[in-house]
N, C-alpha and C positions, 0 to 999 in steps of 0.2 A: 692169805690165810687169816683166818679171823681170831683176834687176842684173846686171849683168856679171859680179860676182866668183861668184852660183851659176851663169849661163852658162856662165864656164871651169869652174868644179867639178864642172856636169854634163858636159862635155867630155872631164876629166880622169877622170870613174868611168867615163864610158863605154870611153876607152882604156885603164882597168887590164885584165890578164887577168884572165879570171874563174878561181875558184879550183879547182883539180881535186884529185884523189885524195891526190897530193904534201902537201894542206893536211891530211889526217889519218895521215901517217904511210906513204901507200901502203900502205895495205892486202893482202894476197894473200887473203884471205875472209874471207867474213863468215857468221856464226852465233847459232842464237838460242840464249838460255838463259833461265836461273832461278836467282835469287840468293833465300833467303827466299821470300817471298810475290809477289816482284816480276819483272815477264817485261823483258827486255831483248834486242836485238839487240848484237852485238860485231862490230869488224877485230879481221883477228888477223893479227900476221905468221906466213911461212913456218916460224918459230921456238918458234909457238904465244903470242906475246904478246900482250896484249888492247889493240892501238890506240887503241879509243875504246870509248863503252858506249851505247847510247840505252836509252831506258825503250820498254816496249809497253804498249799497255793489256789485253792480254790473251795466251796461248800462241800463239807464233809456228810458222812451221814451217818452207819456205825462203826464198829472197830472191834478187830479181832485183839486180844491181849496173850502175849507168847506165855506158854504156862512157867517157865523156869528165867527167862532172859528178860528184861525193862526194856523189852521191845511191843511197840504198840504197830496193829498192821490198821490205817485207816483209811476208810473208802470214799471214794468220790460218790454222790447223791449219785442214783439210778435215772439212766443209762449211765455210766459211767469208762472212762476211758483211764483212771490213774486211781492205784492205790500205794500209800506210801509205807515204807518201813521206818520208822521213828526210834534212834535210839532215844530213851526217853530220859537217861541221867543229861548228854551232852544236845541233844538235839539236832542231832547230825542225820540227814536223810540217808541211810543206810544203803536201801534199794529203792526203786522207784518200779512197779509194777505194771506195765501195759497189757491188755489183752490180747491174743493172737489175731491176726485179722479175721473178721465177718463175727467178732466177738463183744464182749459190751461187760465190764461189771457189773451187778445191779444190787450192789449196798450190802454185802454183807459176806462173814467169810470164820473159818472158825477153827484153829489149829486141832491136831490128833494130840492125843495124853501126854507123851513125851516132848512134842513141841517138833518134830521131826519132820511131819506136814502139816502141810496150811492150805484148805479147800474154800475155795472163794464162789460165790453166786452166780451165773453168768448166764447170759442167754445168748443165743444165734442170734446177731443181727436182725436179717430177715426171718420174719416169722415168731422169733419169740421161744424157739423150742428153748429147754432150757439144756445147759449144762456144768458141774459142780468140776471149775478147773484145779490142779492139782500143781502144786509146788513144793520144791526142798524147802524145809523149812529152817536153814540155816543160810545155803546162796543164794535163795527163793529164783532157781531157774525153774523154767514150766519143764514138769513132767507129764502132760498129760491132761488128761478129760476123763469126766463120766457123766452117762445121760443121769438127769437130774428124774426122772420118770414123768415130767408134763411140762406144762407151761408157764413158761417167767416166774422161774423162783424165786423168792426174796433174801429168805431167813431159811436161818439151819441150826442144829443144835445137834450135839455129840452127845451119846448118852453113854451112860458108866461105861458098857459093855464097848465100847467102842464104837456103836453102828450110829449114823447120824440118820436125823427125822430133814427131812427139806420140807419149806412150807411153798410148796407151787400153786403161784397164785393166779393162775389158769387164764391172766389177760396176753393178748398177741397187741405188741405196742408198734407204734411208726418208730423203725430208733434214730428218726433228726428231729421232732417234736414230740414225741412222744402220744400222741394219741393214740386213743384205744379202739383196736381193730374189730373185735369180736365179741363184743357185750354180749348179742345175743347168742352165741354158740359158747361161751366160756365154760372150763368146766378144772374148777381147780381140784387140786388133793394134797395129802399130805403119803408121802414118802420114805420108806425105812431103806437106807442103804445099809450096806455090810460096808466090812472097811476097806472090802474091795471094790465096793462100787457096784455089789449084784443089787436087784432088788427083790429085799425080804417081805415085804408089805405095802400094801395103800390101801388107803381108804380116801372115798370123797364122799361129799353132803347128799342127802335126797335132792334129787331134780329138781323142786320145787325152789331151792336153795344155790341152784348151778350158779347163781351171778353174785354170790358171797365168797369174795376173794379170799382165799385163807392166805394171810402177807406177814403175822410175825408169831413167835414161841418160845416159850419159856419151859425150864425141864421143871417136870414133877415128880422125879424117883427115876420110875422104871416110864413114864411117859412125856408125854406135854401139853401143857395149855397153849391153845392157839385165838390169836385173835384175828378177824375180820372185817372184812371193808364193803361195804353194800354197793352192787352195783346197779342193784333194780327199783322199782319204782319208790322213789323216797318214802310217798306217803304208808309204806306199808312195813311192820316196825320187822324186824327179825332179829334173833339175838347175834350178837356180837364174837361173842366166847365159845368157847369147844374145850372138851379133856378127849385126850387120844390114848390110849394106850395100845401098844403093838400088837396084834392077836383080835383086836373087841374093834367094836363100831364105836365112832365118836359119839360121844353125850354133849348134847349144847345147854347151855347153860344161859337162859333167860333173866334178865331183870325182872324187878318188880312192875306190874304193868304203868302204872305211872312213870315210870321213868325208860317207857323205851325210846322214848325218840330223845331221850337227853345226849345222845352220842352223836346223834345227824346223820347216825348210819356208818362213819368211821372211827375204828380204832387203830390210834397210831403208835402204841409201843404198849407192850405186857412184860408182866413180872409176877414170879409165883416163887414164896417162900413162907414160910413158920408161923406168919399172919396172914397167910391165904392168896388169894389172886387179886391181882389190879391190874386195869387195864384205862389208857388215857383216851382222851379227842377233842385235839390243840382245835377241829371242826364245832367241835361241841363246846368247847371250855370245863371238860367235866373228866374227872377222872371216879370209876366204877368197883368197886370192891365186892369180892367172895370170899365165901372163906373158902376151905382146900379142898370140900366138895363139889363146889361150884354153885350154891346156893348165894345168893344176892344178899349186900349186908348195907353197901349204903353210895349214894355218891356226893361228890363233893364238886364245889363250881371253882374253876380256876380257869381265867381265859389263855388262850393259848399255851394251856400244857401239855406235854406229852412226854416228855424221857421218864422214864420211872424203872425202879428196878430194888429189890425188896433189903429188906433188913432184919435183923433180929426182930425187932420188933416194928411191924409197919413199915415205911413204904419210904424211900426218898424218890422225889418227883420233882423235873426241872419245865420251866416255862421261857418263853420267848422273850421274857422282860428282864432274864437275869438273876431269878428267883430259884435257890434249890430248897424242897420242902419237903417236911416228914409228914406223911400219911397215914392215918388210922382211920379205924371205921369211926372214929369218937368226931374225927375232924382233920383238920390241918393246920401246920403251923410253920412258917417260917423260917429255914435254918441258915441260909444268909442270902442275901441281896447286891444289888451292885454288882453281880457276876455276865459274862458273856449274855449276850443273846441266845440261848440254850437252842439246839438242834433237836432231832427225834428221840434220840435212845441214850439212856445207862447204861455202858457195857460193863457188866463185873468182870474184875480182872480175876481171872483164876479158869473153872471148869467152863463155865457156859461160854466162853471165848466169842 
């Protein structure tokens, strides 16, 4: 029989609060890197400070953040076979996630409101169909699937109302090398799930545009900004950017013509907030600014950047060399140095997961 004095002690843990975001610093993102030989996840403040640090066991790519708990869920680069659950005060690997067989991560994943589920990217093996797997989002056992509506999703985003946008980036890849199977048949779209997993909407690009991958998105209210990756003839420029909103035909959103080929044709991470839309290309060295229309305002030369993800005002943006920096259309500037070898994306810790 168990004594009194652990009786109250389990009593007394049970009514401590449990520990939330506050216990690492409050976080505003989180990001992976490369220090050395060694892959790690980081918080960073608004400030660009390194909050905390976990180890990975291998190249990360983005990361889902639990809305209520300092648990960080982060993904192995696409294809991908492991995504980890990080307590993020002690750094204790929590769960360890594998796909169901003839399955694959592919970099991204995004909890519901409550924090209760967590839908991760995924594609079929062979062929590329894609599918949005489903987990507890406290034992994180697999509950389940849903068809993602096309091919090789990437990115995903929850919008208020609950229903998530998938950005199916409509390539069919080899998944031991990854080559791309189907350039010339590709046909991606963008995807409105319910929170059941029906589908509420799609939309995809004019014909003319079937080999502009739509691969990542940012919310903008009641829609999102997406950005894309060229998969047809370099020399011929096409815009990068898209606004979606659910119900309407996507609006692309061109640069100034002088600056279309400043991207190379990819964009590798977007971000849209209260100073407008950015979008990067660590291919280009150049990260590209709108304001919330999607009108072109300026771009700026940074080699190998791409994480970016917005702020009150303007833009924090990480680069390959270690560098986190604030963005404006006026320019850029340096907010610290000496950090990891920065990976693709910013994830904000909060709604956009």
């Amino acid at each position: 029989m168990a004594s009194r004095r652990a009786f109250l002690a389990g009593l007394a843990a049970a009514a401590m609060p449990k520990p939330g975001w506050a216990a690492v610093g409050n976080p505003a993102f989180l990001a992976a890197g490369k220090t050395g030989e060694a892959y790690e996840i980081c918080g960073l403040s608004e400030a660009g400070e390194i909050l905390f640090r976990q180890p990975l066991p291998a190249r990360g790519h983005a990361a889902a953040a639990h809305p209520l708990r300092p648990e960080a869920v982060a993904f192995a680069r696409r294809p991908g076979t492991f995504a980890l659950v990080l307590d993020c005060v002690t750094g204790a690997v929590r769960h360890r996630l594998t796909p169901p067989e003839g399955r694959q991560f592919n970099g991204h994943g995004a909890f519901s409101a409550d924090g209760s589920l967590l839908m991760t990217s995924e594609v079929v093996a062979e062929g590329s169909a894609g599918r949005i797997g489903l987990w507890n989002g406290r034992t994180y056992a697999r509950l389940g699937e849903w068809d993602s509506g096309g091919i090789g999703p990437h990115d995903m985003k929850r919008l208020p109302t609950g229903a998530l946008v998938v950005a199916n980036g409509g390539i069919a890849t080899d998944p031991g090398d990854r080559s791309k199977l189907n350039i010339d048949t590709m046909r991606p779209n963008l995807t409105l799930l319910s929170s059941d997993g029906d589908v509420l909407d799609q939309a995809e690009l004019d014909a003319e545009l079937h080999q502009n991958s739509i691969r990542h998105l940012a919310l903008t209210g009641d829609g999102v900004a997406f950005a894309m990756q060229w998969e047809g003839d370099a020399a011929e420029p096409v815009p990068l950017l898209g606004l979606w909103t659910p119900g309407r035909a996507p609006v692309l959103c061109p640069p100034a013509e002088a600056e279309m080929f400043a991207m190379k044709g990819y964009a590798g991470s977007i971000a849209a907030g209260p100073a407008g839309i950015g979008i990067t290309s660590p291919k280009g060295g150049a990260v590209m600014l709108f304001d919330t229309a999607g009108a072109y305002l300026a771009t700026h030369r940074r080699a190998d950047v791409c994480g970016l993800a917005a702020l009150d005002s303007g833009f924090l943006a990480s680069d390959g060399g270690g560098a986190l920096l604030w963005v404006t259309a006026a320019g850029m500037e340096p907010l610290t140095t000496g950090g990891p070898q920065w990976d693709n994306h910013v994830v904000p810790v909060g709604m956009a997961g």
